[in-house]
Each structure stands twice: as structure tokens, then as C-alpha cells.
C-alpha positions as CSV (number, residue, x, y, z in Angstrom):
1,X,0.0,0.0,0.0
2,X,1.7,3.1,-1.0
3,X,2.0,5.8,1.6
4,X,0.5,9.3,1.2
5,X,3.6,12.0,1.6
6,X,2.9,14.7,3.9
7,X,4.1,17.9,2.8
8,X,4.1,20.8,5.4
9,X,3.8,24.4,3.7
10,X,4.8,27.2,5.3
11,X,3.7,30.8,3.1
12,X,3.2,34.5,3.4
13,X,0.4,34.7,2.2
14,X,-2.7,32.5,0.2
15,X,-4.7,35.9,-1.0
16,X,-4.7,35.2,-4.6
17,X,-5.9,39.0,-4.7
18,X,-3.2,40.6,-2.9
19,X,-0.3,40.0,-5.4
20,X,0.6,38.2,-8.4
21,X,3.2,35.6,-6.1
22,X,0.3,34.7,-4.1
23,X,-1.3,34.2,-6.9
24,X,1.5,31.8,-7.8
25,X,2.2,30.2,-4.4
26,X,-1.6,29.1,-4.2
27,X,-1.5,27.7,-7.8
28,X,1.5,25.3,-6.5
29,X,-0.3,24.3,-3.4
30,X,-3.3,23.0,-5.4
31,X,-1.5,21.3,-8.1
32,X,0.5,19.7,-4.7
33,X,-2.8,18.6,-3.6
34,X,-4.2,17.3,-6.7
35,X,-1.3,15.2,-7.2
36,X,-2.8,13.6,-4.0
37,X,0.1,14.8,-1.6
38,X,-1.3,15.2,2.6
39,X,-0.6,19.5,2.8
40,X,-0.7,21.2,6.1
41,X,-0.6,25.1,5.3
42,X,0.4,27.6,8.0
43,X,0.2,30.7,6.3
44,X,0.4,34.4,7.7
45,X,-2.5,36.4,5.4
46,X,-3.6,37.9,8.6
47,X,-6.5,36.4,6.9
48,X,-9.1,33.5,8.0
49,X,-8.8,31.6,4.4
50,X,-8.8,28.2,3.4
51,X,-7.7,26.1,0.3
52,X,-9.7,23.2,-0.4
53,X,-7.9,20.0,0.5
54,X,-6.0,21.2,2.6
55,X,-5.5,21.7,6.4
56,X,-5.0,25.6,6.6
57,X,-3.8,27.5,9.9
58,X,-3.7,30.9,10.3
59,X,-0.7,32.2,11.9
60,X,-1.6,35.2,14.6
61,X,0.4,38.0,14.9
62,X,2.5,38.3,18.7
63,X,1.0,41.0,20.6
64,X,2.1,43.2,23.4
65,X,5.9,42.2,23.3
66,X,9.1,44.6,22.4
67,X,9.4,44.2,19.3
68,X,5.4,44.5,18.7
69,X,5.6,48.0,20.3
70,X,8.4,48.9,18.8
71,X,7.2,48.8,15.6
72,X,3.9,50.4,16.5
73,X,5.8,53.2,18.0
74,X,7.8,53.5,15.1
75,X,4.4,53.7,12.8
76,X,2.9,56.4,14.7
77,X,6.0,58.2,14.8
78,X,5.8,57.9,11.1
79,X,2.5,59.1,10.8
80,X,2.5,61.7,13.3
81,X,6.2,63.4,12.1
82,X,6.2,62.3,8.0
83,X,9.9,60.9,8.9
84,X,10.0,57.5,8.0
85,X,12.9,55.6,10.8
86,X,12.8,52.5,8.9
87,X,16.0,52.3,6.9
88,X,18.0,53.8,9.8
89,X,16.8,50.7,11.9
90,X,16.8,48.2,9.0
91,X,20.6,49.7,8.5
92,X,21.7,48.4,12.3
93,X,19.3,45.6,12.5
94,X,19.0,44.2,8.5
95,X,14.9,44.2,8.9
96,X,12.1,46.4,10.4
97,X,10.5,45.8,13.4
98,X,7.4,44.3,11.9
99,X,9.6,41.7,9.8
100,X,11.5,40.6,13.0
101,X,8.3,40.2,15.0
102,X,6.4,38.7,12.2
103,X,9.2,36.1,11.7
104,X,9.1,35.3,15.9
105,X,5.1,34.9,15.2
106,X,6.1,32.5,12.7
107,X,8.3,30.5,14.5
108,X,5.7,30.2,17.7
109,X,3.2,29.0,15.4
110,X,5.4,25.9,14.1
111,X,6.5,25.3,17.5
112,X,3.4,24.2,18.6
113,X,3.0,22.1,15.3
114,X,3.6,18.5,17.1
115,X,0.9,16.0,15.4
116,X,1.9,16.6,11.5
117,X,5.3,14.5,10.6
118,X,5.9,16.0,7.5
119,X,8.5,14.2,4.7
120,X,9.0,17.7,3.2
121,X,8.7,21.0,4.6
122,X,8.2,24.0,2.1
123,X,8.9,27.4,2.8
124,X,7.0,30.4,0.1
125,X,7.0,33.8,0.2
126,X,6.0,37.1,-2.0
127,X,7.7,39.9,-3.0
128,X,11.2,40.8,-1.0
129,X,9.9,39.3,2.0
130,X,11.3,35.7,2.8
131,X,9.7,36.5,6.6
132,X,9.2,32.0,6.4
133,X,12.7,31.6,5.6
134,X,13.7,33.0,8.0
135,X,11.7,31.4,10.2
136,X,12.7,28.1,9.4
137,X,16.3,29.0,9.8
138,X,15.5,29.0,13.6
139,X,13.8,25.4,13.2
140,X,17.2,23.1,12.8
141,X,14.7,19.8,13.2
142,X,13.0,20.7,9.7
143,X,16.4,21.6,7.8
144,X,17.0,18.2,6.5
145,X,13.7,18.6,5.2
146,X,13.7,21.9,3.8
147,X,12.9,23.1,0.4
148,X,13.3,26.7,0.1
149,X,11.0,28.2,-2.8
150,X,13.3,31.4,-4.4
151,X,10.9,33.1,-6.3
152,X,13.3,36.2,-7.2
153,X,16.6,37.6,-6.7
154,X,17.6,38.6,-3.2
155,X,18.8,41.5,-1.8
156,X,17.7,44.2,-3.9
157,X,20.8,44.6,-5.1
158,X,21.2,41.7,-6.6
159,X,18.6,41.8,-9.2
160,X,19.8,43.0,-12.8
161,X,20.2,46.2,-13.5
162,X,17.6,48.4,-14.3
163,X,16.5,47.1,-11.1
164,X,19.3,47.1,-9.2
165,X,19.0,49.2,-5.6
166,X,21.2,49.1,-2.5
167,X,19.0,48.4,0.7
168,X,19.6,49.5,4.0
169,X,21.2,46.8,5.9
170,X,22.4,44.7,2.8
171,X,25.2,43.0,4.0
172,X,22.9,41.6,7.2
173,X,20.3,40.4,4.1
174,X,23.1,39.0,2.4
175,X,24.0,36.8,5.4
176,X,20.4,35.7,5.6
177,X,20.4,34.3,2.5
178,X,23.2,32.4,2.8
179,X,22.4,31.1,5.3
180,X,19.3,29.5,3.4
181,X,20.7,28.5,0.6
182,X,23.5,26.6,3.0
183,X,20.7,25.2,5.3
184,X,17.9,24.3,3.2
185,X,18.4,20.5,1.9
186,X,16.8,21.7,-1.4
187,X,16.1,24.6,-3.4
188,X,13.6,25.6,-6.0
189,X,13.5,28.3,-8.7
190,X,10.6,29.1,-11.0
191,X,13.2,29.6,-13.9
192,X,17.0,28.3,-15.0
193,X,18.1,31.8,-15.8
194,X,16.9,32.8,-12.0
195,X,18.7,29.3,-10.6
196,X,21.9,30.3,-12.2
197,X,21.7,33.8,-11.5
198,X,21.8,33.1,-7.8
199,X,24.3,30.8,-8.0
200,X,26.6,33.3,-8.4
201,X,26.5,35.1,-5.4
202,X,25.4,31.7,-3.6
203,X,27.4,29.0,-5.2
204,X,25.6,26.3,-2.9
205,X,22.2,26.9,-4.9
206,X,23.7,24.9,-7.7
207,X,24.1,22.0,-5.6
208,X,20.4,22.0,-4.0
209,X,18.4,23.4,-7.2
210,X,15.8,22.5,-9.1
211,X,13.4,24.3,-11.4
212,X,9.7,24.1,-10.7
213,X,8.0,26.7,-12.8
214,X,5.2,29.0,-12.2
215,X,2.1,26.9,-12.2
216,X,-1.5,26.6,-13.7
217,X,-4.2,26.3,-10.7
218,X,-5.4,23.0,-11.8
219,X,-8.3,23.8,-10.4
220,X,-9.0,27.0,-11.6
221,X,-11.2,27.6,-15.3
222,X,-12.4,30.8,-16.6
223,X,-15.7,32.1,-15.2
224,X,-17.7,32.5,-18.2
225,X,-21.0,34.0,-15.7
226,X,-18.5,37.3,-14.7
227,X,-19.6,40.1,-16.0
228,X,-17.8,41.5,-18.3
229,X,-16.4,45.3,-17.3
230,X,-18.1,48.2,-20.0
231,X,-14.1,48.7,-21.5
232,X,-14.2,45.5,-22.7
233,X,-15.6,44.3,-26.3
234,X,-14.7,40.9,-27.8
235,X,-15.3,42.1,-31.5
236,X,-12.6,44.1,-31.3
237,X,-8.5,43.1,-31.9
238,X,-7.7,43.4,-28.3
239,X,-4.3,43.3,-27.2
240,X,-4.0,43.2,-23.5
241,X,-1.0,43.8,-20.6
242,X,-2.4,42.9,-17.3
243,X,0.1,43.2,-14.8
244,X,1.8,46.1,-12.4
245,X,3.8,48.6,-14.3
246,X,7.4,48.7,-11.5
247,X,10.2,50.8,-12.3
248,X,12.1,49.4,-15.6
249,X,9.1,47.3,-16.7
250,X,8.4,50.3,-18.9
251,X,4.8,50.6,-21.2
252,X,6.9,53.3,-23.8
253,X,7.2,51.4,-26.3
254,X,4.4,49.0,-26.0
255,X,1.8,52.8,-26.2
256,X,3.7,54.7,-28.6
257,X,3.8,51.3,-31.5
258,X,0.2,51.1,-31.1
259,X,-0.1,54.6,-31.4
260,X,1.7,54.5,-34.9
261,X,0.0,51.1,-35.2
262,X,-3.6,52.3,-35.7
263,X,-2.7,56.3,-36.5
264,X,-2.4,55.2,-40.1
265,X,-5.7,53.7,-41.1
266,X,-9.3,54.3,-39.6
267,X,-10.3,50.8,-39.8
268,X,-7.6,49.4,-37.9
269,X,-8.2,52.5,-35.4
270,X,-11.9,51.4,-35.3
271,X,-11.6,47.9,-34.5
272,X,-8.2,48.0,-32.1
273,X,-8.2,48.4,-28.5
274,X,-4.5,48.2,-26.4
275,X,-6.0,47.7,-22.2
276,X,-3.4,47.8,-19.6
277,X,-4.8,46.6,-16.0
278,X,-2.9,46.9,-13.0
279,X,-0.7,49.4,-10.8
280,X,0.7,52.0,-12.9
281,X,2.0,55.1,-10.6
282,X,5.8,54.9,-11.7
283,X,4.5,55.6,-15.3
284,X,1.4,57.3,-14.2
285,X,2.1,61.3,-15.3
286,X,4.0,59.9,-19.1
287,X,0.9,57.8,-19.6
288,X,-1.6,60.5,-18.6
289,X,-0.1,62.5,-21.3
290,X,0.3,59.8,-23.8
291,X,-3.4,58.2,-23.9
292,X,-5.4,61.3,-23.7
293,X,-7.6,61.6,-26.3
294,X,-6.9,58.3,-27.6
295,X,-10.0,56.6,-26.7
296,X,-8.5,52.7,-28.6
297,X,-5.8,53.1,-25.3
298,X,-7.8,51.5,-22.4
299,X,-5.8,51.9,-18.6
300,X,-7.1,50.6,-15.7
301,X,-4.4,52.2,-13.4
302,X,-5.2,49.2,-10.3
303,X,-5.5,45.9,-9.9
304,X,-8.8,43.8,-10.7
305,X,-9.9,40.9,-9.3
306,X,-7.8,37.6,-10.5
307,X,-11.0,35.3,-12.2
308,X,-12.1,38.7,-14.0
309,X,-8.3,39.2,-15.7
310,X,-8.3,35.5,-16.3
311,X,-11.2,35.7,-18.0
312,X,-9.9,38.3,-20.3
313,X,-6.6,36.5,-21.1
314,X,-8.7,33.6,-22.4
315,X,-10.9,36.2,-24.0
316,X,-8.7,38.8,-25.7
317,X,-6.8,38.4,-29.1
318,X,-3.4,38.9,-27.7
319,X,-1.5,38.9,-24.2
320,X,1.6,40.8,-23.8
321,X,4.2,40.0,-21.7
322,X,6.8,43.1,-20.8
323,X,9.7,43.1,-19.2
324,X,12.5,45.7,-18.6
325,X,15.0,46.5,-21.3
326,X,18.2,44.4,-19.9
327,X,21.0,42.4,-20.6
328,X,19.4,39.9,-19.0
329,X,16.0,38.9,-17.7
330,X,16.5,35.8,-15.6
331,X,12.8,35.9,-14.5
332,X,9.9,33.6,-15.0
333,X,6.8,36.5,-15.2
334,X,4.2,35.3,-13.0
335,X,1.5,35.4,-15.7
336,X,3.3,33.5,-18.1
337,X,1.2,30.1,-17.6
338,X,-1.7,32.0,-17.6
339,X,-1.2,33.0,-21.0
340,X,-0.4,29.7,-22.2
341,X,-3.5,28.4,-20.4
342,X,-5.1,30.8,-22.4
343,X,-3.7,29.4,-25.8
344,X,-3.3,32.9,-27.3
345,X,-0.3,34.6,-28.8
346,X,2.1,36.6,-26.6
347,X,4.0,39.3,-27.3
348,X,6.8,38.8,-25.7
349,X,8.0,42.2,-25.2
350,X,11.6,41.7,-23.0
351,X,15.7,40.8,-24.0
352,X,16.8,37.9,-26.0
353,X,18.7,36.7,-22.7
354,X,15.9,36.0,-20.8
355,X,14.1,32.9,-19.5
356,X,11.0,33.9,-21.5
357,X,12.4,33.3,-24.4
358,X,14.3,30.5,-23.5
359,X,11.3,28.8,-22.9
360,X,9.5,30.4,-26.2
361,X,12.5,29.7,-28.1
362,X,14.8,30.5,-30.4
363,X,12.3,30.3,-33.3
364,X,9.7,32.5,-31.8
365,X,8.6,35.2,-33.9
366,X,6.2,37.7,-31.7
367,X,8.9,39.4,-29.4
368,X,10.3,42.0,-29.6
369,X,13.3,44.5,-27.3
370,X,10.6,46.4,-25.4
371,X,11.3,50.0,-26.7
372,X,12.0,48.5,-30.3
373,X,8.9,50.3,-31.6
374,X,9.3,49.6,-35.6
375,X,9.5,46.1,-34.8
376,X,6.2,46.1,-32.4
377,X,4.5,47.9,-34.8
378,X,5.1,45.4,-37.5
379,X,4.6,42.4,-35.2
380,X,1.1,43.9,-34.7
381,X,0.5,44.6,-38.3
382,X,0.8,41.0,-38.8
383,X,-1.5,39.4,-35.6
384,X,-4.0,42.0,-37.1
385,X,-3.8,40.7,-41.0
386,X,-4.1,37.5,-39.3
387,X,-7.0,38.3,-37.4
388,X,-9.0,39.7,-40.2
389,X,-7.9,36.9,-42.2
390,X,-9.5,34.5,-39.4
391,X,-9.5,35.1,-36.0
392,X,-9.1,31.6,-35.2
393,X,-5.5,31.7,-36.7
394,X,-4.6,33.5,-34.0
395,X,-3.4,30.5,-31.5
396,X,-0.6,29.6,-29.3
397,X,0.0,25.8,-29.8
398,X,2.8,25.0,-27.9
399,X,1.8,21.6,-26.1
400,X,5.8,21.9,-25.0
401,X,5.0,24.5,-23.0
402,X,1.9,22.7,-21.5
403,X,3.8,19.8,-20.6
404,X,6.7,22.1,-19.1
405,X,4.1,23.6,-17.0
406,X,2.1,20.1,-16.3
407,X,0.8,18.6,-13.2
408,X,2.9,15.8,-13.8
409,X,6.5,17.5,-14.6
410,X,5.7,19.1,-11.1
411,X,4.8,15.4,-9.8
412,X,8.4,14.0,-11.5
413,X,10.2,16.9,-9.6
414,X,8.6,16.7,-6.6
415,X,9.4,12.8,-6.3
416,X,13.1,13.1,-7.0
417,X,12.8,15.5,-3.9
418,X,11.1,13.3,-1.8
419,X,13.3,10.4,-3.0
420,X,16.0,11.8,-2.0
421,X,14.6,12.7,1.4
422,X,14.3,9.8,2.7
């Protein structure tokens, strides 16, 4: 009789509305439990949520302690003054106040955690955060256990430039992270490029990495009863970016090609619509100034609800994926298996050297350098020929991909963990 693994899942966060790596995280822990795998989830949403199939706890915040009041302190202090403390603290202690207390919360929590034997022990995060990793750093019994989920590059400083920025207290953050990748018994990366990258600066990754890619919610199919926002109209050519505009992900070249795109002809004009959804405020006063008056530009400067963009990747013509101008773009974009869910073509707007395009490949024809505005504007010149030709001709069908992003390449990679576990 085979034995059902028990995986134990320590995350940030399950919200699937409060970021696109939640999003992510909660896509892997549902695959996890459809592949039949035993998953308790302690996660610290400051939420009461649940995933079905799973035993979820919410982790409580510690109350009433130092390093609670400190960081209380230092919020009203914020608020009352307009002087934000934080990076003089983070630049003695490497994190705020809130991180260090959070990651004590955490720790308490698992503590107590005496009646779940698990055979793996997985820690996620979400943005810069890594508050369960360093939690488990504290917890020596689960190390030999340990996989340690790297969704990006960390420090700040660390990323490729344009991102690159030096945080307060980087050397302390460097340590950290060391630590985990010398600690953990595994590693995971959603991309090669990302695996590689941080094997530079922490050779040890090499050893313990494997690539796990961003994943699909098995579970999840598009809501066809949504209703469908007034913006939106599926006669059209509709080219859609949904996704938060941060510093070097730049929309410049993506809104001044479609600009040229439909200036020329009426009819194109008529029947195109470009929509950008999601948080915008780095580029908000250049796009202001760009769009107005052009009523086939459609910006929706927030994030919407995760089924209702879903729905509109599966609905749309064509899905763009941007990146930043770079050397190199050694990450996997958290929509990516979205849009190959959705089976229509992306333009892939982002450097040659990126994992993107590794995975598109070599002989991929719709990307583009992200400011290269000729070569967008011809790109969409020929979806559009395409899509008056036959709509239908417009189709990503790359059962590769699929199978990169299956169910059961996740299975495969999660039993040579496992095997190797035990």
C-alpha cells in the first residue's frame, strides 16, 4: 500500500488577490494537492482563508511584546512626524521591526506544530519578503527537510540592472540568505536563468536546485457567468498587458507602437483596443499625457480581481508580456502560464537573454526589445492581418510549454525531492 507523503507548507500569504506571487504560491499548493500529496498550510495572510484540500492554519500575529511596540511606536512616529525611521533601523538591524516580530510569530506557530510528521517541509514567500525563511532558519529539526522556494533575486541589489537598488542593511540580508541556501536540503527556482543567476552570489544553490516553474491552478477555469467590465468588447483586436507597471518594466514602447499602429488607417483604429490593467503610478504622469484623447488606449491604473483578468486572457486576441529593457531577464513572469493556459499569442516584449524566451525559443517570432517600436508595430500589423484573415488563426499551440508547466512534470520533480529525502 503506497504511503501518502505529507508535505508541510509554510507561506506568506494565500490571498490570490493581494499579489501576483500569491497568486502563484496558491497555484503550486493546489497542483500539490491534486497530485494527492497530505498538505498542512500555515500561512500568515492575517486572513481566515482556506484552500480546499488542505488543512489551513492561520498564523496570529504576537501582541504586546518589544518588538510589537516597537514597531507600532515607530508607525505612529511615522504618521505623526512624515519621517519614516525604517531604513536607519533596517541599516543596524538588516529588517524592520514588523519583519523581526512577524518572523518570531512565525516560528511560535510551528512550534506548537507536534501531530503533522511532515516528509517535506516548504517554505514560500512574496515579494522581498522571505519572513518564512527565516523562520525556518531557527527550526534546525525541519532543515534536512527543507525546500526553500526562491521566487526572485535577493537583496535588492542583486537583481539585474535596471533594477538594481542598495537596501539598508544589505550585508545583514546578504547573510540571511546564505544562510538559506546553506541550510535548506533543497532549493527551487521558477526559472533556469533565475537558478543560475543566484548561483553566483550563492554557489551552494547549484548543488540544491531544481526548477519548478510557475504553475496553472489546476483547479481554476475561466468564469464565463463574470460580468464583463463596460471597457471591454470581444469584436474588437484586443491586445491586453495585465500586470503592475514597476520601475524598468516600462509601457513606452508597447503605447507609442500602437499609437503608430492604428494612426495610419481608420479601420484598424476602429476595430483595435490596447488595455493595460494593473498598478501603474511609476509611469502614471508619461501615460496620462500619452493616452489622452486616444480613446482605442484602455488603462485601468489598479488591480482587478484575479477570475475577471483570467477571464480576459482567455478572451482577448493577444497577451503581452513586458519586461525591462536588460542584458538579461532571468525571470519567469508570473503570468506566463496563464497566457499559455489561455492558448493565445504573446507578445513577448523583453531581452533575447531572458528565460522567456528560452522557454519560447529561439524560433519564436512575436517578441520583440521592449522599446523597439518599428519592430512592435510590425509584429502587430501581422496578428491583425491575421486576425482579419480568421481570427481563429490566432493560436498559441505549444503543447511543450503545456507539458513544461504540467501537473505531472511538477509530480516528477517533486518525487526526485522526496526520494532523496528519505
Amino acid at each position: 500500500m503506497k504511503v501518502t507523503k505529507k508535505i508541510l507548507v509554510v507561506v506568506e500569504s494565500i490571498d490570490v488577490d493581494d499579489s501576483s506571487g500569491s497568486k502563484g504560491r496558491v497555484a503550486l499548493i493546489t497542483n500539490l494537492i491534486t497530485i494527492g500529496y497530505n498538505l498542512k498550510v500555515y500561512h500568515y495572510t492575517q486572513k481566515n482563508i482556506n484552500i480546499v484540500g488542505a488543512d489551513c492554519m492561520a498564523i496570529s500575529e504576537r501582541k504586546w511584546n518589544i518588538l510589537y511596540v516597537l514597531s507600532r511606536t515607530q508607525r505612529v512616529f511615522t504618521r505623526w512626524t512624515g519621517i519614516n525611521i525604517n531604513p536607519l533601523i533596517e541599516r543596524f538591524f538588516g529588517f524592520s521591526f514588523t519583519f523581526l516580530n512577524d518572523v518570531k510569530s512565525i516560528v511560535k506557530a510551528l512550534k506548537h506544530e507536534t501531530n503533522f510528521e511532515p516528509d517535506l517541509v516548504l517554505t514560500l514567500s512574496k515579494g522581498m519578503s522571505y519572513r518564512p525563511h527565516s523562520a525556518l532558519l531557527k527550526l534546525t529539526k525541519f532543515h534536512d527537510k527543507w525546500m526553500a522556494y526562491v521566487h526572485d533575486p535577493y537583496p535588492y541589489h542583486y537583481y539585474p540592472i535596471p533594477y538594481k537598488w542598495t537596501e539598508p542593511g544589505y550585508k545583514i540580508k546578504e547573510n540571511f540568505f546564505r544562510e538559506v541556501a546553506d541550510k535548506a536540503k533543497f532549493s527551487v527556482f521558477p526559472s533556469k536563468l533565475l537558478m543560475e543567476w543566484m548561483g553566483g552570489y550563492y554557489p551552494n544553490f547549484l548543488n540544491t536546485g531544481l526548477v519548478i516553474p510557475h504553475q496553472n491552478n489546476s483547479s481554476k477555469i475561466p468564469n464565463t457567468n463574470l460580468i464583463l467590465p463596460d471597457f471591454f468588447d470581444a469584436t474588437k483586436f484586443n491586445i491586453l498587458h495585465a500586470g503592475s507597471l514597476i520601475g524598468g518594466r516600462s509601457p513606452k514602447g508597447l503605447i507609442s507602437a500602437f499609437k503608430m499602429f492604428i494612426e495610419g488607417d481608420q479601420t484598424i483604429k476602429k476595430e483595435s483596443r490596447l488595455i493595460l490593467i494593473g498598478n501603474n503610478s511609476y509611469y502614471k504622469e508619461w501615460i496620462d499625457n500619452e493616452v489622452k484623447g486616444v480613446g482605442e488606449i484602455i488603462v485601468i491604473g489598479e488591480n482587478l480581481p484575479f477570475d475577471l483578468v483570467y477571464e480576459l486572457q482567455h478572451l482577448v486576441t493577444v497577451n503581452v508580456i513586458l519586461e525591462a529593457n536588460t542584458a538579461i531577464n532571468p525571470f519567469l513572469p508570473g503570468k506566463f502560464p496563464h497566457c499559455v493556459n489561455a492558448k493565445k499569442p504573446i507578445l513577448a516584449l523583453t531581452s533575447q537573454n531572458s528565460e522567456l524566451m528560452r522557454l519560447l525559443g529561439s524560433e519564436y517570432e512575436i517578441w520583440s526589445n521592449p522599446d523597439d517600436e518599428y519592430k512592435i508595430v510590425s509584429i502587430l500589423n501581422q496578428l491583425y492581418s491575421k486576425w482579419k484573415e480568421n481570427p481563429k488563426l490566432l493560436k498559441l499551440e505549444r503543447s511543450d510549454l503545456e507539458e513544461y508547466l504540467s501537473i505531472k512534470n511538477l509530480k516528477n520533480s517533486i518525487e526526485s525531492i522526496l526520494e532523496t529525502s528519505i
